[in-house]
VMD Tcl script that draws the C-alpha trace (Angstrom):
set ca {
  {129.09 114.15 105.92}
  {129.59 113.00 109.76}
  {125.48 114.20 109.98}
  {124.92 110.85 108.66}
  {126.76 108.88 110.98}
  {124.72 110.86 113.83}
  {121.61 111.75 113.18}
  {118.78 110.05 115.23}
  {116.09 109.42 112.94}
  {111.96 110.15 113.85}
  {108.80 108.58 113.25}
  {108.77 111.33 111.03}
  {111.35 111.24 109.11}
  {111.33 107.48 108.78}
  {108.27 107.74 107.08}
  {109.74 110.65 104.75}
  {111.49 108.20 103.84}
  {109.27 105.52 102.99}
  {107.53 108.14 100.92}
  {110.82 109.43 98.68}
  {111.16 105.30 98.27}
  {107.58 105.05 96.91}
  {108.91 107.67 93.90}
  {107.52 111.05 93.27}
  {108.49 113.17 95.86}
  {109.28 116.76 94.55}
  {112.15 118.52 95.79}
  {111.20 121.81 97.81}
  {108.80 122.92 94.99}
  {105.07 122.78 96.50}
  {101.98 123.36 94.38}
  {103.38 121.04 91.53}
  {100.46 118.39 90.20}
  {100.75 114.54 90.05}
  {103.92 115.04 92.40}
  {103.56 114.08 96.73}
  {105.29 116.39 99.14}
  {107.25 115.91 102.52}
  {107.49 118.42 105.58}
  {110.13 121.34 104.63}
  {111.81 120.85 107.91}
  {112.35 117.18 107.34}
  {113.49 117.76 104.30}
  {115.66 119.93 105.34}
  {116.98 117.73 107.67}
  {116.94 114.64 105.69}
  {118.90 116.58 102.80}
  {121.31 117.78 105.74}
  {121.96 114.72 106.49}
  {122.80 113.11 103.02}
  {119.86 110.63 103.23}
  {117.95 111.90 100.32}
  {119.23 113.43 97.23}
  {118.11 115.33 93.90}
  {117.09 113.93 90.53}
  {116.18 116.54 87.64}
  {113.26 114.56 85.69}
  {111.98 117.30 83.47}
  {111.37 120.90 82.95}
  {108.25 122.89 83.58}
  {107.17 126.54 83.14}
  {104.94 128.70 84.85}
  {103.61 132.41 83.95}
  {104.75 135.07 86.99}
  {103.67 138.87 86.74}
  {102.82 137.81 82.85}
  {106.35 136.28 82.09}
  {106.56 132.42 81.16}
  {109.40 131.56 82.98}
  {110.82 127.44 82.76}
  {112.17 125.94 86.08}
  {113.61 122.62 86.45}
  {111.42 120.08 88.11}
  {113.14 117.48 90.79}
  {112.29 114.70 93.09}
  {114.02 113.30 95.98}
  {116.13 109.58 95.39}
  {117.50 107.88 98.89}
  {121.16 107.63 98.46}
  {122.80 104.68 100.05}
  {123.00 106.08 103.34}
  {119.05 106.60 103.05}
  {118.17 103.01 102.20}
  {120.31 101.61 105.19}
  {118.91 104.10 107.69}
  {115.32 102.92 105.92}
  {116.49 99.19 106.27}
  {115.64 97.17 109.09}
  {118.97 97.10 111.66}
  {118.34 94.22 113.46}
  {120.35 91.12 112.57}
  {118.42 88.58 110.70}
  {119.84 85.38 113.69}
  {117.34 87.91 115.56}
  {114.42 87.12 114.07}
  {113.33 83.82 115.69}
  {113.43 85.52 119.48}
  {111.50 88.25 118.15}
  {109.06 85.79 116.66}
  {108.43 83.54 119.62}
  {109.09 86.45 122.54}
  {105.13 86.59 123.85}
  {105.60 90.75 124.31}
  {105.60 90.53 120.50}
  {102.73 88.63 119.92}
  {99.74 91.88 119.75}
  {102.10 93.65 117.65}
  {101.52 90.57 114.58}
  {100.83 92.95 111.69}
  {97.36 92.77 109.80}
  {97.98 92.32 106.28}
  {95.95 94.46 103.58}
  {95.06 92.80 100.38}
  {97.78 94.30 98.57}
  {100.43 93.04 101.45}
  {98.84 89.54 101.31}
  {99.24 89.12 97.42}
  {103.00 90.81 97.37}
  {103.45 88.08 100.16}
  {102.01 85.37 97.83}
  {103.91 86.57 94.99}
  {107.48 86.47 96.82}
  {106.61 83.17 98.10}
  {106.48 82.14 94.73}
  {109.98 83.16 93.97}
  {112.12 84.97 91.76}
  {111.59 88.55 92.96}
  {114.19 90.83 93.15}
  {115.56 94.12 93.86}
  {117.23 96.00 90.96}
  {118.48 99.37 90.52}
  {119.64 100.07 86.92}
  {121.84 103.32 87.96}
  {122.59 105.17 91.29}
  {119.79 106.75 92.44}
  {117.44 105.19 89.50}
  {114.00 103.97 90.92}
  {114.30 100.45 92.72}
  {112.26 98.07 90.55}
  {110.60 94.75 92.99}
  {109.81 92.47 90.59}
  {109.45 88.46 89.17}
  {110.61 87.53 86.17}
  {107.48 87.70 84.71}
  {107.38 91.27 85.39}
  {104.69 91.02 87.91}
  {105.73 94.32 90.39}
  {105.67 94.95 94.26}
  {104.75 98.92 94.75}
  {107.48 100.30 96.92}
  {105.18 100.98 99.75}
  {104.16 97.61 100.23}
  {107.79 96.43 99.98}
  {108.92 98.87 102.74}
  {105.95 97.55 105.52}
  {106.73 93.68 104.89}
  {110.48 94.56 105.09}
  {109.76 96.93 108.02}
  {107.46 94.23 110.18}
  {110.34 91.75 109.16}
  {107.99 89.71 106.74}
  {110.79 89.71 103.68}
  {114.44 89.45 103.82}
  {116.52 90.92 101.13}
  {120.11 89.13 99.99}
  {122.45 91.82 100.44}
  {125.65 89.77 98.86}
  {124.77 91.05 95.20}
  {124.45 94.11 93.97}
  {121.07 96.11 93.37}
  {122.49 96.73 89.37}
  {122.70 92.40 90.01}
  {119.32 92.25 91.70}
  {119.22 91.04 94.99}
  {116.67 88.02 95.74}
  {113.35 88.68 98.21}
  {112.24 85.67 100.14}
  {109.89 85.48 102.79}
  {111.22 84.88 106.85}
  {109.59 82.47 109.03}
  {107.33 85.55 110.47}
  {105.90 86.44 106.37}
  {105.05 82.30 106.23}
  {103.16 82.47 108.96}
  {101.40 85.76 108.13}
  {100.88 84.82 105.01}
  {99.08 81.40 106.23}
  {96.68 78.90 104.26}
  {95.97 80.48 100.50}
  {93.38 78.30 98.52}
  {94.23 77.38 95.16}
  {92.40 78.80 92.53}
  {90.74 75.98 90.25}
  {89.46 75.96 86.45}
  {87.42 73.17 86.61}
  {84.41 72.43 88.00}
  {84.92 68.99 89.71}
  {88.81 69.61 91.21}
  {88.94 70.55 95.01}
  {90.93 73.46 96.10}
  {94.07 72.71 98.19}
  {94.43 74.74 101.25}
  {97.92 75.81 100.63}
  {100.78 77.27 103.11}
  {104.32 78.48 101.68}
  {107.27 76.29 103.13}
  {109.87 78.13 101.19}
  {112.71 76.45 99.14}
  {113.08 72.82 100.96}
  {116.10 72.02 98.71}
  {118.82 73.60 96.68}
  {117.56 72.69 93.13}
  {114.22 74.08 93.80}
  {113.99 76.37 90.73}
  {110.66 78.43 93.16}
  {109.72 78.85 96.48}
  {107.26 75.63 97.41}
  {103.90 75.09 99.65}
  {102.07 72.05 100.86}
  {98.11 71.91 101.12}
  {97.19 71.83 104.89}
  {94.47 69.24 104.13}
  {96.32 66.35 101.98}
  {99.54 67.04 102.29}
  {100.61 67.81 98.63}
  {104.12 69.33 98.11}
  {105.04 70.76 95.68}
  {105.90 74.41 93.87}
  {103.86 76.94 95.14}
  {102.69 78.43 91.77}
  {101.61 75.17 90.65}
  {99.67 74.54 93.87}
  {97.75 78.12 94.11}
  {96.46 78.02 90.65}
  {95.77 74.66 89.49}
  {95.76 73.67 85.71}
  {92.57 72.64 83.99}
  {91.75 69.07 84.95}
  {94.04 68.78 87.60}
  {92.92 66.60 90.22}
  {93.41 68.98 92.90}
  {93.12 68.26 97.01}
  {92.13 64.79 97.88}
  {90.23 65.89 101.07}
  {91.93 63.45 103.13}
  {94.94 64.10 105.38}
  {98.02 61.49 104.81}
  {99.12 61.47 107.66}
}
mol new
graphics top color blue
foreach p $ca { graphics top sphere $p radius 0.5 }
foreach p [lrange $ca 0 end-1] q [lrange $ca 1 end] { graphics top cylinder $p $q radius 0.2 }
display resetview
């Protein structure tokens, strides 16, 4: 549809669109519990424009003038020209001029607890984006299974904290990392410790510093310690921890 190709897109319906990624949007129906909603003109337009799509996921039914009467219940998917109109535009060779530019610098985002710890965890490594089926849910996720909600995904990728690799396919997964910006936002994370006599490091994520690094990696502020970030943020019992004494 040449709508696509066209259409300018609003605060609005940018944020439509963050909301149909987040899941649970119903499709023109209002009224409908544990379902969210989006403006009927915007989703008008949005539909119009072939940036959001239907997906039946069940069957209700509802009594009118004393007659139960079943209706199929759908919510709105982003096709593929929805998640690169909701994807950021700007090239990512971009990114350090936007960084350093001083106009930026009172736009630096403030990151909620929930932003913070999806930061942490993608600093860690091994989260990706999958998508088992055309317009299936996207799943953010480790290995381990431990899940970045949509919404949070969208702001970091939106204030240019994360950078997804496009060269594989969602059904693939396609690897998160953190940009220069999302280290620096992120900052110094102390270590959590499980015994009593093992100093904290003051740890900030440096990212993979060499090909065979199986997870993203971090070095305490204080002593210097390098090494992967998991193992830095959350010491094991009896480790001995931060040395309180800068190398360098």
């Amino acid at each position: 549809m040449n709508a696509t190709n066209t259409i300018t897109l609003t605060t609005k319906d940018h944020e439509a669109l963050e909301l149909v990624a987040g899941g649970d949007v119903i499709a023109w129906l209002r009224g409908e519990k544990d379902y969210r909603t989006i403006n009927g003109n915007t989703e008008n337009r949005l539909h119009r424009a072939s940036l959001i799509e239907e997906v039946k996921v069940g069957t209700r039914t509802r009594r009118v003038a004393g007659v139960t009467m079943s209706y199929d219940v759908k919510v709105w998917a982003l096709t593929q020209a929805g998640r690169e109109a909701l994807a950021p535009t700007a090239p990512a060779a971009a990114e350090p001029v936007v960084e350093t530019a001083p106009a930026e610098a009172p736009k630096a985002p403030k990151l909620t607890t929930a932003r913070r710890r999806a930061l942490a965890l993608i600093a860690a490594g091994g989260v990706t984006v999958r998508e088992s089926h055309i317009g299936a849910p996207l799943r953010i996720a480790n290995t381990k299974g431990d899940r970045v909600r949509r919404d949070v995904f969208n702001a970091l990728l939106r204030d240019r904290l994360i950078t997804v690799d496009t060269a594989t396919s969602l059904y693939a997964g396609q690897s998160v990392t953190l940009t220069p910006a999302g280290r620096t936002a992120l900052g110094v994370v102390p270590s959590s410790v499980k015994t009593a006599n093992t100093r904290a490091h003051q740890v900030r994520a440096i990212g993979r510093q060499h090909a065979d690094d199986a997870a993203g990696m971090g070095v305490c502020t204080v002593c210097g310690e390098v090494g992967e970030w998991t193992a830095l943020v959350d010491l094991a019992p009896n480790a001995y921890g931060c040395s309180a004494r800068s190398r360098y």
